[in-house]
MINU-350724 format. One line per 2 residues: number of its first residue (from 0); their letters; for each residue x, y, z of N, C-alpha, C. Coordinates in steps of 0.1 Angstrom, whole numbers, plus 5000, padded with zeros to 4 digits. Last residue first. Layout:
BEGIN
NUM> a> X/Y/Z/X/Y/Z/X/Y/Z; ... .
***
This chain:
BEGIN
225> xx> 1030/5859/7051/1023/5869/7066/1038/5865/7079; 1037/5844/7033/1040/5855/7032/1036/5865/7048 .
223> xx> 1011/5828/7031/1025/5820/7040/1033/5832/7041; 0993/5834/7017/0992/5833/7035/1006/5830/7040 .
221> xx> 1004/5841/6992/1004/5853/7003/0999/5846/7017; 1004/5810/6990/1018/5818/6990/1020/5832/6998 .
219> xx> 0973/5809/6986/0982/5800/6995/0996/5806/6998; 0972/5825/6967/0962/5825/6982/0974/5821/6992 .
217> xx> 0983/5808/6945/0988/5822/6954/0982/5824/6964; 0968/5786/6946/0983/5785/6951/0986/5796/6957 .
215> xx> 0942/5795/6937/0939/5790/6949/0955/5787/6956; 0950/5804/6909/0947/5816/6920/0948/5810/6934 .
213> xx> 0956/5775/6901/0967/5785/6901/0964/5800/6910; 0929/5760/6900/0940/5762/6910/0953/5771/6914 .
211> xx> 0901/5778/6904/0909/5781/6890/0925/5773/6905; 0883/5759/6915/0882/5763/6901/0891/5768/6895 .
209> xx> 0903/5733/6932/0894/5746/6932/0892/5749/6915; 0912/5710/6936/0902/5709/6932/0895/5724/6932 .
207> xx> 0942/5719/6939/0938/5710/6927/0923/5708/6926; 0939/5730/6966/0945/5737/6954/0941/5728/6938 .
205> xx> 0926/5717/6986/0925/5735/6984/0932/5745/6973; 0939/5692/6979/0927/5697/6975/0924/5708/6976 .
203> xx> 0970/5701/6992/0963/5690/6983/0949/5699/6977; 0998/5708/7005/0986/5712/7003/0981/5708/6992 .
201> xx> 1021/5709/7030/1020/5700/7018/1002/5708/7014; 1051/5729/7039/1034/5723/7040/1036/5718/7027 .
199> xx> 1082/5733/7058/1077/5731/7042/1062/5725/7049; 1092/5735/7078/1100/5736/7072/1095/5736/7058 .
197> xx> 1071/5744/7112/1073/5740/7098/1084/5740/7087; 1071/5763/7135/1081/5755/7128/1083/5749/7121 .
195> xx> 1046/5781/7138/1054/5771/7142/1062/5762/7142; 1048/5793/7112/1058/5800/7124/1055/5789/7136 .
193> xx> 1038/5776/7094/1050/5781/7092/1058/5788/7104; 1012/5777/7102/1022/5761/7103/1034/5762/7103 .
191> xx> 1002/5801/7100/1002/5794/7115/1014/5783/7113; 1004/5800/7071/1013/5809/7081/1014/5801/7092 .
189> xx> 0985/5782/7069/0999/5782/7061/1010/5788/7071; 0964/5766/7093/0966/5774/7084/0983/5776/7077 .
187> xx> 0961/5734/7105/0968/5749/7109/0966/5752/7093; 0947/5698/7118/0951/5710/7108/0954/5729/7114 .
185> xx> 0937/5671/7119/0949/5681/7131/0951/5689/7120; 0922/5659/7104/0917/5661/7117/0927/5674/7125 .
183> xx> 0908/5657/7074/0919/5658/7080/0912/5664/7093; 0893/5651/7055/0895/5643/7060/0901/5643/7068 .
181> xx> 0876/5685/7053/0881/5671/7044/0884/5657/7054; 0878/5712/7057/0886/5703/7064/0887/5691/7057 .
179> xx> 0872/5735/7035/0865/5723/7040/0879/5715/7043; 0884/5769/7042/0890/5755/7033/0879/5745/7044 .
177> xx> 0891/5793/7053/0878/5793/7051/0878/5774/7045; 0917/5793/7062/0903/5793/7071/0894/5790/7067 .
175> xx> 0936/5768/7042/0932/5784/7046/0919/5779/7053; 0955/5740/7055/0943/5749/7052/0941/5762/7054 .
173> xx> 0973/5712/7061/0970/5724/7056/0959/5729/7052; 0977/5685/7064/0972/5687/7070/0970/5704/7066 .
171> xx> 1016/5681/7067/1005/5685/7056/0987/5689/7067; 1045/5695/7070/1034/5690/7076/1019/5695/7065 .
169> xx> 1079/5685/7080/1069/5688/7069/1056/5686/7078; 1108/5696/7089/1097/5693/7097/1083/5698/7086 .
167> xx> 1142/5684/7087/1131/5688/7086/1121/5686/7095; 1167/5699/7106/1158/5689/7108/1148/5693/7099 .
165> xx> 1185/5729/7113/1187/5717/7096/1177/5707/7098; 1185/5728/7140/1181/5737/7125/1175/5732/7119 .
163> xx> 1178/5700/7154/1185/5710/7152/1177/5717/7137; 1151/5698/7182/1159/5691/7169/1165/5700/7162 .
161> xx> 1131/5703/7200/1136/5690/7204/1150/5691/7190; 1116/5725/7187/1122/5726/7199/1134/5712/7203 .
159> xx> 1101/5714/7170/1110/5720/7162/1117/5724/7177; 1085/5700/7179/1094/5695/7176/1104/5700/7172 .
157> xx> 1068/5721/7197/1071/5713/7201/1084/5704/7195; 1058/5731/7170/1063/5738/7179/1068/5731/7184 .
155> xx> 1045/5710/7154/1053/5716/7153/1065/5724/7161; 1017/5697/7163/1031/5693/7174/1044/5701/7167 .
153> xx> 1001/5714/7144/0999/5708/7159/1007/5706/7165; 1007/5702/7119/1012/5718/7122/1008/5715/7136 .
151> xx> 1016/5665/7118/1007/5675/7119/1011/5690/7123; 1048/5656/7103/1036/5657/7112/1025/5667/7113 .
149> xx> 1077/5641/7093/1059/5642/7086/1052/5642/7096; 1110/5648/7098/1094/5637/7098/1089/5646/7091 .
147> xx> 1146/5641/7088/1130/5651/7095/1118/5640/7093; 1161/5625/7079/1164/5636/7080/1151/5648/7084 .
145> xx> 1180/5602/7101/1172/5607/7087/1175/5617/7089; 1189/5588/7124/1197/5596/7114/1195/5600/7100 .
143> xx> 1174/5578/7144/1178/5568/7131/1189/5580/7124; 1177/5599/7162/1184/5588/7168/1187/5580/7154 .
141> xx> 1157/5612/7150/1164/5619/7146/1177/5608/7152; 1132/5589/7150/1139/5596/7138/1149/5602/7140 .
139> xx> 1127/5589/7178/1137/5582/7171/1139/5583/7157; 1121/5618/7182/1132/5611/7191/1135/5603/7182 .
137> xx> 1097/5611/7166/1107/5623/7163/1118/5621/7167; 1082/5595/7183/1086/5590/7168/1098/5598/7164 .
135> xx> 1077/5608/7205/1082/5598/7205/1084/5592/7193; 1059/5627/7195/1070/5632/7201/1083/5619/7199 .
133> xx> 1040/5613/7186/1045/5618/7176/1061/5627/7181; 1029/5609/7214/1037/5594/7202/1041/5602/7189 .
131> xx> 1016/5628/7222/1033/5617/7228/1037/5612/7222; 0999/5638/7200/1012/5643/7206/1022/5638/7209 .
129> xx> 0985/5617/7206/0986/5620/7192/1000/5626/7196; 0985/5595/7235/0976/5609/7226/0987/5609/7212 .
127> xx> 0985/5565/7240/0994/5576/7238/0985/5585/7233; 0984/5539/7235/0977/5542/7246/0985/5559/7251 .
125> xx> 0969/5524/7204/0980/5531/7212/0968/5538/7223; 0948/5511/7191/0952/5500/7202/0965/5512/7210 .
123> xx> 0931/5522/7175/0939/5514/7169/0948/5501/7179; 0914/5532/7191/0909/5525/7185/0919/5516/7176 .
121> xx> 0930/5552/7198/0926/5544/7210/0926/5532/7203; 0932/5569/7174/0945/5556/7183/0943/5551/7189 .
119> xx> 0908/5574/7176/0915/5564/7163/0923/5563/7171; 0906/5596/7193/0899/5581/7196/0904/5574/7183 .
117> xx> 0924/5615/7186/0931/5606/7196/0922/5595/7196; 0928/5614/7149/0927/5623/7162/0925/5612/7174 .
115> xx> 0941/5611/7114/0944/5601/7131/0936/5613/7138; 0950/5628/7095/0938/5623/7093/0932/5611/7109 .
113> xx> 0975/5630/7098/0971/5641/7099/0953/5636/7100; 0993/5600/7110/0986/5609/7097/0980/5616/7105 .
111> xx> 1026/5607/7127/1009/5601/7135/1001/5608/7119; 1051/5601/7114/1051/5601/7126/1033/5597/7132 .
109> xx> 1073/5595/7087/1056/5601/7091/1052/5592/7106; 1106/5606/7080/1094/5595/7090/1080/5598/7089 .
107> xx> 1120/5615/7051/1117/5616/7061/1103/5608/7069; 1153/5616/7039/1143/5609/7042/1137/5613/7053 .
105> xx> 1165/5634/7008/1161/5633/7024/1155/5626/7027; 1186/5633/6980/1177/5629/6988/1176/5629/7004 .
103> xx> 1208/5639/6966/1201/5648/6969/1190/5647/6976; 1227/5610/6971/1224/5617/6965/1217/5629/6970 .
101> xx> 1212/5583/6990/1224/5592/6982/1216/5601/6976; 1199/5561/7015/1197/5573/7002/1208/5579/7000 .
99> xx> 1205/5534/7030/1200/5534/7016/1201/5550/7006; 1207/5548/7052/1214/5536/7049/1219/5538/7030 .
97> xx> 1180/5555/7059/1192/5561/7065/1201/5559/7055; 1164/5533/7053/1164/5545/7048/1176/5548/7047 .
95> xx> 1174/5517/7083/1178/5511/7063/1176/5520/7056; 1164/5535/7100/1178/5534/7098/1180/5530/7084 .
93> xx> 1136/5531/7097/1143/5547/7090/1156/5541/7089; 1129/5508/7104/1127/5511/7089/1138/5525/7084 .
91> xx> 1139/5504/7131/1145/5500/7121/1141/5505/7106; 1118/5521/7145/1134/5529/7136/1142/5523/7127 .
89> xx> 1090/5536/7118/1097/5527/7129/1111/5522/7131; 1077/5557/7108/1091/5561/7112/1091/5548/7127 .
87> xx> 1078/5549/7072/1071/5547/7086/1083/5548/7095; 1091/5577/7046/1092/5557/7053/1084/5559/7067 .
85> xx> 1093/5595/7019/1084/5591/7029/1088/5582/7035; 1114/5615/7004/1109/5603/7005/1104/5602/7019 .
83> xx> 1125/5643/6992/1121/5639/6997/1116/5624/6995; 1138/5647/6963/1145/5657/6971/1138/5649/6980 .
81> xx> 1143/5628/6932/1140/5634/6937/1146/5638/6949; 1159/5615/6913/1164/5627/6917/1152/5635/6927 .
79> xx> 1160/5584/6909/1151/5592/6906/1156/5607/6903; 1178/5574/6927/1184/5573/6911/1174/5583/6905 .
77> xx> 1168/5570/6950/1180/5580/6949/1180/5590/6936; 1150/5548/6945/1144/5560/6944/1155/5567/6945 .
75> xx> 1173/5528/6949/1167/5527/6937/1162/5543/6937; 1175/5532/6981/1187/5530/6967/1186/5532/6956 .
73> xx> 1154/5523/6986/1158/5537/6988/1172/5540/6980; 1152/5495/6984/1140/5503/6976/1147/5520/6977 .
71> xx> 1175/5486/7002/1174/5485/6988/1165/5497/6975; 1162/5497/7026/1175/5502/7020/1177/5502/7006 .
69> xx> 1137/5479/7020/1140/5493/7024/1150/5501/7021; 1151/5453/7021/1141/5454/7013/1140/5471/7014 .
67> xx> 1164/5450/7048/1172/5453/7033/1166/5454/7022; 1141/5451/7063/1157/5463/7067/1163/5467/7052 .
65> xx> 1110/5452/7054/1122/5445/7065/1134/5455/7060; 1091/5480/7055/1096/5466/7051/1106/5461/7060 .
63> xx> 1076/5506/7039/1080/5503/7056/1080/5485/7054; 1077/5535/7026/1083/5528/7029/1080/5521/7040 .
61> xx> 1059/5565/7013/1056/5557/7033/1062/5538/7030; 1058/5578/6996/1058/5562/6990/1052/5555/7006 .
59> xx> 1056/5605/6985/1052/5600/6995/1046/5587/6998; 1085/5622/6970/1079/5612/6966/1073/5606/6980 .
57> xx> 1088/5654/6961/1085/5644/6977/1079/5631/6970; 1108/5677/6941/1101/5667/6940/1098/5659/6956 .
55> xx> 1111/5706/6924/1111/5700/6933/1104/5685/6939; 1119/5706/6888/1109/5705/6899/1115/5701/6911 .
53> xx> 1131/5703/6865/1137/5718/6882/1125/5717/6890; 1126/5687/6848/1119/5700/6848/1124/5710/6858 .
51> xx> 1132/5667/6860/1140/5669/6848/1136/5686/6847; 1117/5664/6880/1130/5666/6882/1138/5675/6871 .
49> xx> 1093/5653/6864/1093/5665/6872/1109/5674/6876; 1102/5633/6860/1101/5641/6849/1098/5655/6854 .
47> xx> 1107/5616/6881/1119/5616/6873/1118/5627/6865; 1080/5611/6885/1087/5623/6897/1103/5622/6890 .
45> xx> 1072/5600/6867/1066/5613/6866/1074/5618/6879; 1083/5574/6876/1085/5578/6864/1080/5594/6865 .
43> xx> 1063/5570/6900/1082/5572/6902/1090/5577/6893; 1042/5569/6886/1046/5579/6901/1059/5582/6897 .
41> xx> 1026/5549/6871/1040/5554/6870/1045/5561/6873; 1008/5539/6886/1004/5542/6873/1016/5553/6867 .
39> xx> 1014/5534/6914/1013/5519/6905/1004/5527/6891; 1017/5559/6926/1027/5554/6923/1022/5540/6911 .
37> xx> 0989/5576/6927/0997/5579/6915/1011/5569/6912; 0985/5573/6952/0976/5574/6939/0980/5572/6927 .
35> xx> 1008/5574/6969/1004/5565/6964/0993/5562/6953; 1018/5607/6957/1019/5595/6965/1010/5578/6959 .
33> xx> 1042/5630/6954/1035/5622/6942/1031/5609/6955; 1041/5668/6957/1043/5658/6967/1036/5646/6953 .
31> xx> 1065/5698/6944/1053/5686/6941/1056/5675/6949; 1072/5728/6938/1078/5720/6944/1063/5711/6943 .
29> xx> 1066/5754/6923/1077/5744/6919/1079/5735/6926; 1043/5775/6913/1045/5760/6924/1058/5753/6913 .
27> xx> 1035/5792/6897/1035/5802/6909/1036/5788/6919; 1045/5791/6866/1054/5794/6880/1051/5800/6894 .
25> xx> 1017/5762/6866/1030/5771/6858/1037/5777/6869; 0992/5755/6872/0999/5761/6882/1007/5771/6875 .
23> xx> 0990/5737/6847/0980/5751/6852/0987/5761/6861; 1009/5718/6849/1011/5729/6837/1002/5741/6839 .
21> xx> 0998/5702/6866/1016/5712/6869/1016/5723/6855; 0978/5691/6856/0977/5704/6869/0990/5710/6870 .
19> xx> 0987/5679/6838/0978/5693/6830/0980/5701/6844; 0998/5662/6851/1008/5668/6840/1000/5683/6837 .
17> xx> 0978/5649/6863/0986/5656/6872/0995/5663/6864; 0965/5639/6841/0958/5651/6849/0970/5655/6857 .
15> xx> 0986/5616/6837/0980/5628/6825/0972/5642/6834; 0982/5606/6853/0993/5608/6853/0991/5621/6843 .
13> xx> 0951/5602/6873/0963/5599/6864/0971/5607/6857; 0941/5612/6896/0939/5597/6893/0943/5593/6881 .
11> xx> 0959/5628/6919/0948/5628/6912/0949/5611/6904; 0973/5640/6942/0968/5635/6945/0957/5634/6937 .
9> xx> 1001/5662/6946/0990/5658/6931/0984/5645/6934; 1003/5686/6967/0999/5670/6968/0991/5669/6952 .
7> xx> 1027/5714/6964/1012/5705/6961/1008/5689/6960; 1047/5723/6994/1044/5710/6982/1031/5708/6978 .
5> xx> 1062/5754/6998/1045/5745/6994/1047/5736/6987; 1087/5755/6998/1084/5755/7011/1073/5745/7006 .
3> xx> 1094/5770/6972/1098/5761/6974/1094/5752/6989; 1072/5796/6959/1080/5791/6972/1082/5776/6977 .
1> xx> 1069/5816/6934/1068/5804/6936/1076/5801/6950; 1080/5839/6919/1066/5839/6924/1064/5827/6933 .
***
């Protein structure tokens, strides 16, 4: 029932509610995003448990340090089992990634958040649209020798053009049509993201805050099914 593609973002406020939401879902989500909400209340411990479970696991930690502090920290998360990890895709950061992961682990860059649209970059000080510079991150992710990024379903097409098969290409930023946008600025529906070249969505609140989330997954699984 379940498609390894959908990461649910357990993006809740403790460890215990995210245990009850993997237990509501049951088999219609096997794959789970853990980020920083949840890392300083024992993230890295519940993505061990999830593992243990056949869960699929993205730990979305967004790494980004000096060289051997990164390597190192990716060394450690290996031991986890999880399948994904997050780092800023600046290259030195990804190469010590690179460097650092064994095991069953992928690293992948987050390129421009989903929650960015072009006057925040102005405003941040880039002189790039959203696009160029996510193009231009991709280039050097796949130059660092990770293993895919984190971008918006918006430049999918586009990247999935630049990079072999095997590249991942996650993207959160997800929503069915009818879904309150929320925070996010560059969004595509499930399918749309998926035949753009998506390799996996991430999908958060259209699923953990609806009333029943386990109907609001399938929703999710028949759109990607189109």
């Amino acid at each position: 029932m379940s498609d390894p593609r959908l990461y649910v973002a357990l993006d809740l406020p403790s460890i215990e509610l995210a245990r009850d939401m993997v237990r509501r879902l049951g088999d219609a989500v096997i794959s789970y995003k853990i980020g920083l909400q949840l890392l300083p209340l024992g993230g890295a411990e519940f993505g061990r448990e999830l593992a243990a479970m056949g869960k699929n696991v993205f730990l979305d930690f967004k790494l980004h340090d000096i060289d051997a502090t990164v390597e190192k920290a990716t060394r450690s998360i290996s031991e986890i089992g999880a399948d994904l990890l997050t780092v800023h895709a600046r290259p030195d950061v990804m190469r010590a990634a690179a460097k650092g992961r064994s095991g069953n682990l992928k690293v992948l860059g987050v390129t421009v958040l989903t929650s960015l649209d072009e006057q925040a970059l102005i405003d941040i000080g880039f002189h790039h649209t959203a696009e160029e510079l996510v193009l231009h991150r991709v280039r050097q992710a796949f130059e660092a020798g990770i293993d895919g990024v984190v971008s918006s379903p918006l430049e999918a097409v586009k990247i999935r053009a630049m990079v072999p098969r095997n590249f991942l290409v996650v993207t959160p930023g997800v929503r069915m049509a009818q879904d309150d946008r929320g925070d996010q600025k560059r969004i595509a529906t499930p399918s749309s993201a998926l035949k753009s070249g998506a390799s996996h969505i991430v999908v958060g609140r259209p699923i953990t805050q609806a009333n029943s989330p386990r109907d609001a997954a399938l929703r999710i699984l028949e759109d990607m099914a189109k």
